[in-house]
C-alpha positions in Angstrom: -26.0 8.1 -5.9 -27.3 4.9 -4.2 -24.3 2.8 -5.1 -21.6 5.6 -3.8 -23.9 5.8 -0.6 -23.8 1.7 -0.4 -20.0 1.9 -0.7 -19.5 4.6 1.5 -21.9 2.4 4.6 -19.7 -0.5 3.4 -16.3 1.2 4.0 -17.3 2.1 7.5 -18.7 -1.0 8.3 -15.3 -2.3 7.4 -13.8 -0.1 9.4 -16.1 -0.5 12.5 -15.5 -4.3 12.0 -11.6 -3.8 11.9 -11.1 -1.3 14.8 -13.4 -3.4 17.5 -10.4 -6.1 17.0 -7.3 -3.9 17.1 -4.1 -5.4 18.5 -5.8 -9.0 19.7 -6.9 -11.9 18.3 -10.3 -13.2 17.6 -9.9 -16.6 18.1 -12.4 -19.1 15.4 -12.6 -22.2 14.3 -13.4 -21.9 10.3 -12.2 -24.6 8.0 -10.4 -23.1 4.4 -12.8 -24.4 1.9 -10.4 -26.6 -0.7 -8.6 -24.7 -3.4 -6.3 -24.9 -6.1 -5.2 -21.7 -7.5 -2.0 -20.4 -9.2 1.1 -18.6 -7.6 3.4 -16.0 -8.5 4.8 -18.5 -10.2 2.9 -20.3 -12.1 2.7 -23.0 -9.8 -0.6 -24.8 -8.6 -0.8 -24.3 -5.0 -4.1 -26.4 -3.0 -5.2 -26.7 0.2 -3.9 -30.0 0.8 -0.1 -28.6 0.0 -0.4 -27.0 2.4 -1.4 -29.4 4.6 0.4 -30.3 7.8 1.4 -26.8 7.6 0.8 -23.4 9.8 0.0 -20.2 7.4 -1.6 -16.8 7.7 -3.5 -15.6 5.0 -4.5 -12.1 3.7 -6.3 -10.4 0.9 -4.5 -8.1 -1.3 -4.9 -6.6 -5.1 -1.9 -4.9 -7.0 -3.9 -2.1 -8.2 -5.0 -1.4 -4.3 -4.8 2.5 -3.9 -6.1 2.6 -0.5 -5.1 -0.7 2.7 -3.1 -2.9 0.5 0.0 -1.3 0.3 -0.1 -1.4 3.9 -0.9 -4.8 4.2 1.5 -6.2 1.8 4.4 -4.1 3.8 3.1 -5.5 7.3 3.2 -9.2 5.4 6.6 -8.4 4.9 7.7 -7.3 8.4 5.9 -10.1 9.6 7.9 -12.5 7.0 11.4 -11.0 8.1 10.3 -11.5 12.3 9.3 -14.9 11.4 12.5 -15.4 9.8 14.3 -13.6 12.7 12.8 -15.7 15.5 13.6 -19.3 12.9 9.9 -19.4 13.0 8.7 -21.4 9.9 5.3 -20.6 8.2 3.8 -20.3 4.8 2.4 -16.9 3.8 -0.4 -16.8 1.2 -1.8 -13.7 -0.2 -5.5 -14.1 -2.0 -6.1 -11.9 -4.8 -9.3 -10.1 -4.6 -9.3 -8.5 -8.3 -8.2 -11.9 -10.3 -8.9 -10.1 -13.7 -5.9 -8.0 -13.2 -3.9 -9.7 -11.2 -1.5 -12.7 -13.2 1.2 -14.3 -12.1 3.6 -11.8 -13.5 1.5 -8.8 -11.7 2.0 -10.4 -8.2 5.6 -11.2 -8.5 6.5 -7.6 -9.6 4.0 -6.3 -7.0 5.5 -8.6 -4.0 9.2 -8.1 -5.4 8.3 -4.4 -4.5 8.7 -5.2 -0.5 11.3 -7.7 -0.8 8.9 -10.9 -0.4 10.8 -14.0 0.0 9.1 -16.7 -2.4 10.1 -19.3 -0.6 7.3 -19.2 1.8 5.0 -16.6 0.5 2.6 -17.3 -2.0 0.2 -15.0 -3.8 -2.4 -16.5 -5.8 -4.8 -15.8 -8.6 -6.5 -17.5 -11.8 -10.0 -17.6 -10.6 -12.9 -15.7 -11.5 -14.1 -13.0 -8.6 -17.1 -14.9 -8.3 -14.8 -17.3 -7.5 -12.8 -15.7 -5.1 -15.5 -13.7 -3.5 -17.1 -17.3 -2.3 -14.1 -18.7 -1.2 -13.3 -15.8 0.9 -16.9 -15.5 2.5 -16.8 -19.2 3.3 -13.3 -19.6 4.7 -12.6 -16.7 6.3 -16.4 -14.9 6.8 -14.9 -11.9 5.4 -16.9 -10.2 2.5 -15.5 -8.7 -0.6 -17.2 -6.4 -3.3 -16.4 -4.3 -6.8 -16.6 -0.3 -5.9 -18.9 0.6 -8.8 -17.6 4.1 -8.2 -13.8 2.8 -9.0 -11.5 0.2 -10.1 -10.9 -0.7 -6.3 -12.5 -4.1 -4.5 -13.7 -4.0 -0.9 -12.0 -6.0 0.8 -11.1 -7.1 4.6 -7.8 -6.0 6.1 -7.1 -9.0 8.7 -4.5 -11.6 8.8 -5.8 -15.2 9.3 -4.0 -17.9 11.0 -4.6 -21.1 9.9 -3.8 -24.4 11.3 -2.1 -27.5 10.0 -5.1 -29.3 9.9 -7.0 -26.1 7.4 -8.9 -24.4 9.9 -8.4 -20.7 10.4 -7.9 -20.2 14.6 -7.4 -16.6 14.8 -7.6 -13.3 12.9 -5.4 -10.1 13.8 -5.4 -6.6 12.2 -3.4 -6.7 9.1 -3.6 -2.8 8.8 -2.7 -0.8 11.9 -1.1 -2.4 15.2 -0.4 -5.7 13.5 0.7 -7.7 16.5 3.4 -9.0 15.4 4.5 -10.7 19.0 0.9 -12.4 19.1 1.1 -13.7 15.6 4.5 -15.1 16.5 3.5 -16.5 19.8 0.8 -18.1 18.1 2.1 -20.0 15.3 4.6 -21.4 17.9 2.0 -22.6 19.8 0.4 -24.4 17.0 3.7 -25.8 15.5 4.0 -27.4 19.6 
């Protein structure tokens, strides 16, 4: 009974946290702690890779029954605007529930809304300890195992981060993803 109540305050904290952002970024200054985990692909994929590069972030898991979905299909309007507008920028997508989530699972899962692999990445093949420090430390977001289900608490904001590592600006990834802003952005930090 505790933990469902624990999940439950969770969930609207989340919520709370997600709405007083809505449509506009938050602008920060938090470097990506270095990693080097695998894509869709089997491919290593670091920090310093992408160096020199812009890229927005999000955290995503392929057995996700409640935001992901979402997500995943806002990452993927957002790919095709970029693309639109001749906007280059990388796209990575963190798993949150690395147990499940191989290679295979992410391609299949990312195939589902037409990802273009040439600039998005999803990565796994680290622990959840793992994952769940990374993600605290680079983008102050916290993640958790719903002991009532086989679902992970998870943030639902897209980070932007800069060439130089550091995440600038976070923007709802769930509901009035703005798309313009995100756009306007990246242009600004590609000069």
């Amino acid at each position: 009974m505790k933990r469902a109540s624990l999940c439950v305050i969770i969930i609207i904290m989340m919520l709370i946290f997600a709405a007083c952002g809505q449509g506009k970024a938050k602008q920060l200054n938090m470097p990506v702690e270095p990693f080097q985990f695998m894509n869709q692909d089997e491919k290593l994929l670091s920090l310093e890779d992408l160096r020199g590069k812009v890229w927005v972030a999000d955290l995503v898991f392929t057995y996700c029954s409640t935001v992901c979905p979402t997500m995943t299909a806002n990452m993927a309007d957002l790919q095709k605007r970029l693309k639109a507008e001749g906007v280059e920028a990388e796209l990575v997508s963190f798993s949150v529930d690395p147990e499940r989530d191989d290679p295979a699972a992410l391609k299949s899962y990312l195939s589902k809304f037409n990802a273009d692999f040439s600039n998005w990445h999803a990565l796994t093949g680290y622990d959840f300890n793992t994952i769940k420090t990374f993600v605290l430390k680079s983008f102050r977001s916290a993640i958790a195992k719903d002991q009532a289900s086989d679902q992970v608490i998870h943030g639902t904001s897209f980070y932007l981060v800069n060439a130089e590592g550091n995440v600038v600006a976070k923007y709802d990834g769930m509901t009035d993803t703005p798309y313009d802003q995100i756009i306007k952005d990246i242009k600004a930090l590609q000069g």
